[in-house]
N, C-alpha and C positions, 0 to 999 in steps of 0.2 A: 442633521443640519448640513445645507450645502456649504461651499466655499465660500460661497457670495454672502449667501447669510452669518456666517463665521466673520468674515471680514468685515461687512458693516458692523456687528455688533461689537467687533472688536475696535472699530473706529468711533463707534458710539464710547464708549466707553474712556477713550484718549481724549476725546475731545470733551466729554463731560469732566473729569477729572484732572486733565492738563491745560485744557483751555488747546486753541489752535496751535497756538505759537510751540508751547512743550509736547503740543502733538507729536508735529513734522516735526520739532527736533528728535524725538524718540524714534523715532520711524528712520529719520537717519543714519542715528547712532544704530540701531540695529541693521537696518540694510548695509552701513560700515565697517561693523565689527565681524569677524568668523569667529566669535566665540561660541560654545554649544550651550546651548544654554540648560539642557535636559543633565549636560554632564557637570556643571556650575553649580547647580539645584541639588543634586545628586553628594558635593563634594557637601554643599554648605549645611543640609539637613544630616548628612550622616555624622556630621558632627556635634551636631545636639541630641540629647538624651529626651526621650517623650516625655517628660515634665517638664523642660524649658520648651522645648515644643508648645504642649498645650498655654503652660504660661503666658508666651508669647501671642496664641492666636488669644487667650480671653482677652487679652489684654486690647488687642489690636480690633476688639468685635466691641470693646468698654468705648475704646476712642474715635470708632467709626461707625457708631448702630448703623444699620442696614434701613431705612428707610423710605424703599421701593416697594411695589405689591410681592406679599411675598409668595404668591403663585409663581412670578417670573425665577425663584431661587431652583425649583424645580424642574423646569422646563429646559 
């Protein structure tokens, strides 16, 4: 996938799920912040144990089905 494509679908996604407005806010707060986020991610999961982990993600797949094609989960 190129950048371009990366990008819109990544704005596809803000915009579907935040609306415009919590878009551009997010997109602020991130182009504002220097915090790393790889290293954030990093801090926050090595402190869960893989069964609050899984927990976690059934839980959050119960509250949010997926109900897109699901060829696109693949792609």
């Amino acid at each position: 996938m190129s950048t371009a494509e990366l990008m819109n679908r990544g704005m596809e996604c803000l915009l579907r799920e935040l609306g415009i407005i919590d878009a551009e806010q997010f997109i602020s707060v991130i182009i504002r912040e220097r915090d790393d986020y790889t290293k954030w991610q990093r801090d926050y999961f090595d402190k869960m144990d893989p069964e609050m982990i899984i927990t976690e993600a059934l839980a959050y797949d119960k509250e949010n089905p997926y109900e897109g094609d699901p060829a696109t989960i693949i792609s």
